[in-house]
C-alpha positions in Angstrom: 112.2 -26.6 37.5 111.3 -28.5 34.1 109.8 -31.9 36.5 107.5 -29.1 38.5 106.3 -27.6 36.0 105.6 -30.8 33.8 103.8 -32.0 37.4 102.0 -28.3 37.1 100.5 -29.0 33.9 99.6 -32.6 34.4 97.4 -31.5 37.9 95.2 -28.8 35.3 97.8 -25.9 35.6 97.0 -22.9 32.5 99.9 -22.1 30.7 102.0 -19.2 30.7 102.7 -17.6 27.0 106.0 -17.4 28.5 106.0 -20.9 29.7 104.7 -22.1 26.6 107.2 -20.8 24.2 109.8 -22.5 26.5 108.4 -25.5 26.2 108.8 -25.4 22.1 111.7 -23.8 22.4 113.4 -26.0 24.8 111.4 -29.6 25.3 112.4 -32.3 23.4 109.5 -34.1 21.4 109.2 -36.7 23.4 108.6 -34.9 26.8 106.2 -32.5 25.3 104.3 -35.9 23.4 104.2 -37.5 26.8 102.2 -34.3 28.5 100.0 -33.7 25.7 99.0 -37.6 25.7 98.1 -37.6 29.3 96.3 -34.5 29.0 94.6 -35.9 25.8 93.4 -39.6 27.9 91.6 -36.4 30.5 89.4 -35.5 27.8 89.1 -38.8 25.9 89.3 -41.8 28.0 87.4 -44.5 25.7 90.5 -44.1 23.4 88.1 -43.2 20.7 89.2 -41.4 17.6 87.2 -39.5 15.1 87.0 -38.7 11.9 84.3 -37.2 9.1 83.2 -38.1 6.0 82.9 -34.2 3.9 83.7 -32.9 0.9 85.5 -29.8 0.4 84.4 -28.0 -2.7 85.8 -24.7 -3.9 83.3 -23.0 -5.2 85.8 -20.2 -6.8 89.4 -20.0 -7.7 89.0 -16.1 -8.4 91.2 -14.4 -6.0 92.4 -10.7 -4.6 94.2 -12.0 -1.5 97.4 -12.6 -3.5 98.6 -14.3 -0.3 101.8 -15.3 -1.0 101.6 -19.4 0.6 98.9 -20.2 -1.4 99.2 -21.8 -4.9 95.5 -22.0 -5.7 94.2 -18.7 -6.4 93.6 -17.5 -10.0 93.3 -13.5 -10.9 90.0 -12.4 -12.7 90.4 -13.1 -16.3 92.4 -15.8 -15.9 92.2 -18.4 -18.1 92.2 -21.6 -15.2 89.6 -19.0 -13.1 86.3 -20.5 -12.8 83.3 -19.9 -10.5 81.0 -23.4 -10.1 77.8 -23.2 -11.0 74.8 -24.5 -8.7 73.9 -27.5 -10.9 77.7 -29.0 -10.9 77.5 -27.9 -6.5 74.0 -29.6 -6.2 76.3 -32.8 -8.1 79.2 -32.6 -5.7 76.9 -32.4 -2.9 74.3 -35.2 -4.3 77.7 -37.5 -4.3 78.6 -36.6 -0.9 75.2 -38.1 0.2 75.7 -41.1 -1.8 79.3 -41.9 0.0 77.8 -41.9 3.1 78.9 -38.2 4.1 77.3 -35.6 6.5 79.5 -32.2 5.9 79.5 -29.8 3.0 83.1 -27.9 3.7 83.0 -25.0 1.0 85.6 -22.3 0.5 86.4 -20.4 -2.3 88.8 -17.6 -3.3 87.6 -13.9 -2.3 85.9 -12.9 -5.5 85.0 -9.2 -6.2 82.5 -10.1 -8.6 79.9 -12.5 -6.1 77.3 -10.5 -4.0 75.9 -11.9 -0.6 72.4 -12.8 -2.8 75.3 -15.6 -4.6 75.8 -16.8 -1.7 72.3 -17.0 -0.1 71.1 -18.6 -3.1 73.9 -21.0 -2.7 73.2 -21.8 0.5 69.5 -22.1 0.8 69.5 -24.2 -2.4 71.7 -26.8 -1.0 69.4 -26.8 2.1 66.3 -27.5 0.3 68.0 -30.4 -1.8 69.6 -31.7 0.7 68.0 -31.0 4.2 70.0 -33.7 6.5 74.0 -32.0 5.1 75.5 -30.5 7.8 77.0 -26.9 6.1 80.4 -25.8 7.0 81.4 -23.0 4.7 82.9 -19.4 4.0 85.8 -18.5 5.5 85.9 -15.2 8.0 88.2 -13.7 5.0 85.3 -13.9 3.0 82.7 -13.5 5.2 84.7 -10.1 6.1 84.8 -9.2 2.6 81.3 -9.8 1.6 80.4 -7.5 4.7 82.9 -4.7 3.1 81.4 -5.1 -0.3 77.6 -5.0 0.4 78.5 -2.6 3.4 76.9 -4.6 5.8 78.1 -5.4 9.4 79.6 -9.2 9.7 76.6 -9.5 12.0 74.3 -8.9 9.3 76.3 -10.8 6.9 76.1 -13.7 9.5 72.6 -13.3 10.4 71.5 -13.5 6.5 73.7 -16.5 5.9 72.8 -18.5 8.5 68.3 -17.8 7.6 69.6 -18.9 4.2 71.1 -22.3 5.9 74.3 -21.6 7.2 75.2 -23.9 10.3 78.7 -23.7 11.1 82.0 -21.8 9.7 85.2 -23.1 9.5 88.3 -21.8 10.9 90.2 -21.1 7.5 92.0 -17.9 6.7 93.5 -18.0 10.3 96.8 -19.0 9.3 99.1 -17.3 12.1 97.0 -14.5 14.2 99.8 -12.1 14.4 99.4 -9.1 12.4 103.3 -8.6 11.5 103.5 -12.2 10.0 100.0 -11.5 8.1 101.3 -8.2 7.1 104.0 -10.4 5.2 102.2 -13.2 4.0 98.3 -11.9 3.2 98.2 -8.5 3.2 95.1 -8.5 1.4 93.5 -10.7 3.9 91.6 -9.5 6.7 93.3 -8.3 10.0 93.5 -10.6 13.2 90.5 -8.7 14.6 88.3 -8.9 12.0 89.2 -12.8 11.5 88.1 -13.0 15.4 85.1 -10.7 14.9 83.8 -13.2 12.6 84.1 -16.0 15.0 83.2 -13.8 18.3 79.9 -12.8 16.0 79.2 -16.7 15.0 79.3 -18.1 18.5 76.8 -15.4 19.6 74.4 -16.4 16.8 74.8 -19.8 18.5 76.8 -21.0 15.5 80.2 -23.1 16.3 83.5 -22.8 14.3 86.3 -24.2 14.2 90.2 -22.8 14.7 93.0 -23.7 12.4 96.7 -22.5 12.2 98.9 -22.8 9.3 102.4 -22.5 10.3 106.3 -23.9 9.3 106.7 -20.3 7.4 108.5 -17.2 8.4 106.9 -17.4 12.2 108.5 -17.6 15.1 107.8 -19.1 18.0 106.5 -16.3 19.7 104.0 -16.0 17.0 102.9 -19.3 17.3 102.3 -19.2 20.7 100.3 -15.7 20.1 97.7 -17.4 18.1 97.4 -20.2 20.8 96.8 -17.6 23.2 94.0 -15.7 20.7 92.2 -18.9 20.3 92.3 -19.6 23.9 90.9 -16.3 24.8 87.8 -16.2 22.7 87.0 -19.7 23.7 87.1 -18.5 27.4 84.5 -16.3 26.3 82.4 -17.9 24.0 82.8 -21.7 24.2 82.2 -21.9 20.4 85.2 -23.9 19.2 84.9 -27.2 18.5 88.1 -28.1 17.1 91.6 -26.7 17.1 93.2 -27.9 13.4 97.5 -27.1 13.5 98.6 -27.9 9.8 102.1 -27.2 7.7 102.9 -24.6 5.0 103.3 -26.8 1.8 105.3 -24.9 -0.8 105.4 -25.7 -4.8 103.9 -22.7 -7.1 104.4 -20.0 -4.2 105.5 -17.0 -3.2 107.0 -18.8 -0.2 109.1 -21.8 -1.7 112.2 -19.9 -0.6 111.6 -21.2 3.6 112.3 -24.7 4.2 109.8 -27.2 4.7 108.8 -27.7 8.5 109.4 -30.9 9.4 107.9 -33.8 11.0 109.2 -33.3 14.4 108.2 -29.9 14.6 104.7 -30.2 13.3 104.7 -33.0 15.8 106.0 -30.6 18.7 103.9 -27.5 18.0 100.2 -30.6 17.7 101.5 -31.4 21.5 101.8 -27.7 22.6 98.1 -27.0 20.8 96.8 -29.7 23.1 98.7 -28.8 26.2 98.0 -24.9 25.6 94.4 -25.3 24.6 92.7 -26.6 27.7 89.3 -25.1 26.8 89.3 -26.9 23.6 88.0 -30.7 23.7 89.3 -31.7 20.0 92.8 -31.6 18.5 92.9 -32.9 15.1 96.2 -34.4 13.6 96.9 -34.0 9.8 97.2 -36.8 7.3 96.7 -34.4 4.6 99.6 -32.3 4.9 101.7 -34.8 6.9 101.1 -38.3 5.4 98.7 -40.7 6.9 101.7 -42.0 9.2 102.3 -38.8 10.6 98.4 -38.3 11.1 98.6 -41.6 13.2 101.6 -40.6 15.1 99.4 -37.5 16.1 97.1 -39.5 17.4 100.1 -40.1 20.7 100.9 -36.2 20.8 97.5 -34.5 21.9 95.2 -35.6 19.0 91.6 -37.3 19.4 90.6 -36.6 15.2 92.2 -37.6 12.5 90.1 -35.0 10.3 88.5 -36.2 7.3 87.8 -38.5 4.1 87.9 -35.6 2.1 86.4 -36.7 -0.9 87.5 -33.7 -2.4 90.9 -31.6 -2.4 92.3 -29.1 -4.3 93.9 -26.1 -2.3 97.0 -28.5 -1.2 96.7 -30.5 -4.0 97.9 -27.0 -6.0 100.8 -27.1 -4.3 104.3 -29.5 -5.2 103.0 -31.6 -2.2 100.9 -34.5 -3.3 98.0 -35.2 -1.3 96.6 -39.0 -0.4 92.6 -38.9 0.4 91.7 -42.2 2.4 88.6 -44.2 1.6 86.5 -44.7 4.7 87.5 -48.3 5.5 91.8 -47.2 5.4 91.1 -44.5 7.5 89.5 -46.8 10.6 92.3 -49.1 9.7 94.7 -46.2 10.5 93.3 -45.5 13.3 93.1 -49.2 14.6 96.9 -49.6 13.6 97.4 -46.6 15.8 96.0 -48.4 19.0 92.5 -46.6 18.8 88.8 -47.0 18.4 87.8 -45.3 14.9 84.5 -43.5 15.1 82.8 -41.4 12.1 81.8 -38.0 13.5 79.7 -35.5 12.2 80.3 -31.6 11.9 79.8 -31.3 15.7 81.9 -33.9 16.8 78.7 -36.6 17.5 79.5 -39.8 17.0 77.7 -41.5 14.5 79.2 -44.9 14.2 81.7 -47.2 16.1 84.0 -49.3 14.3 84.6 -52.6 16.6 
């Protein structure tokens, strides 16, 4: 039965949810590494793997979520809240462009006190100073609250955001699309359907996103394979994924330090059943920021094609006990060459920009 079905999946069988949480549940590493390689060398046969140059700047800290993983949030009034200004953006952006980079990743904390006109003016600022950056920002948890707060459909919200400059959105705020686990862990987030609204609504404005999971919390398996089935489903109907990004909880300063820490193995596991699960999804990413750069290139033989990014900036992690590594540009395409692959810098959209021989 386990040979068939491994034979199943290798000739372009779909998965099961069933058949999928057996798989995690009772696959060894190996096994599942070996499928989600061979289904990875389908989509990618030049052994190329990608990476970006971005910076991730938070534009806020100010936070109602209260979810209870994350350490980075500050409560109005707090004396470590902040909200950047433009000027000290426009900086972070200005060194982007001097580093080579093409992505501006920018997330922030849901703030009660920023209308959509902030972020507007945010937005079509950066685009006017800095035409040829690729802008990848706002969360649907954000996006969904701005649409509550100035009572305006997501649509709208969208539609305004992207005539201010707004290319793409990133798949933050997903962390497991099961409402019982979210119930738990961000109950002041939005709902699963809201957080797919948001993407639904993007890709019909012709503007992609990417998917993430954070998991190695309270979820089960079940759960897991729930979210994979979510993001499989909307990308049967909208194509608008570019990505699918699987990181770790990492706890230190949250409401979560109680659950053990998800290990290697496992993160390793649930990257192969990502890549064997999503066959509508071209790019896997592996995670050297939550994993360690080893790990990342390990990834690179269980499913993954990306090794994500330079990440010139980090601080969400970073809050956390777990202490995060950035890469210059030249040790990532080492990495990747010490992983058996051709490094190649990507841009937002997963174009190659530049081969490293």
């Amino acid at each position: 039965m386990e040979s068939a079905l491994i034979a199943d999946i290798l000739e372009g069988k779909r998965l099961s949810k069933e058949e999928a949480v057996s798989l995690l549940k009772s696959y060894d590493l190996n096994t599942l590494g070996f499928i989600a390689n061979e289904i990875r060398k389908k989509y990618h046969r030049e052994g190329i793997v990608t990476f970006v140059v971005d910076r991730n700047v938070n534009y806020t800290n100010v936070c109602i979520s209260g979810c209870k993983f994350c350490a980075f949030y500050r409560k109005k009034g707090d004396p470590e809240a902040y909200v950047l200004d433009i000027k000290e953006i426009l900086r972070k952006v200005e060194e982007l462009v001097d580093w080579g980079g093409t992505t501006l990743l920018m997330q922030g904390g849901i703030n009660p006190d920023l209308p959509l006109s902030f972020y507007e003016e945010l937005i079509s600022t950066i685009r006017e100073n800095f035409p040829e950056v690729q802008i990848h920002c706002f969360s649907a948890p954000e996006i969904v609250y701005i649409s509550k707060k100035e009572k305006l459909s997501i649509m709208d919200v969208l539609i305004r955001l992207k005539r201010a400059g707004l290319m793409s959105i990133p798949g933050g705020g997903a962390e497991i699309l099961s409402e019982k686990v979210r119930n738990e862990i961000s109950p002041g987030k939005c709902s699963v359907e809201e957080w797919e609204e948001v993407h639904r609504t993007a890709h019909s404005l012709g503007m992609p996103t990417t998917a993430t999971m954070m998991f190695g919390h309270i979820e089960s398996i079940e759960d897991i394979v729930e979210h994979l089935e979510r993001i499989r489903n909307i990308q049967d109907e909208t194509e608008g994924f570019t990505a699918f990004i699987p990181w770790t909880f990492q706890k230190g300063n949250t409401a979560l330090d109680f659950v053990d820490t998800a290990s290697s193995v496992y993160y390793l596991k649930v990257l192969s059943l990502s890549r064997i699960f999503l066959d509508n999804i071209k790019n896997i990413q592996s995670s050297h920021v939550t994993q360690t750069m080893k790990i990342g290139q390990i990834g690179l033989h269980y499913g993954a094609n990306d090794i994500g990014s330079v990440m010139i900036e980090e601080n969400v992690i970073s809050s956390t006990d777990f202490k995060v590594r950035i890469p210059k540009i030249e040790e990532m395409v080492k990495a990747i060459k010490e992983a058996g692959f051709i490094p190649a810098q990507r841009d937002t959209y997963y174009n190659i920009i530049k081969i490293f021989d």
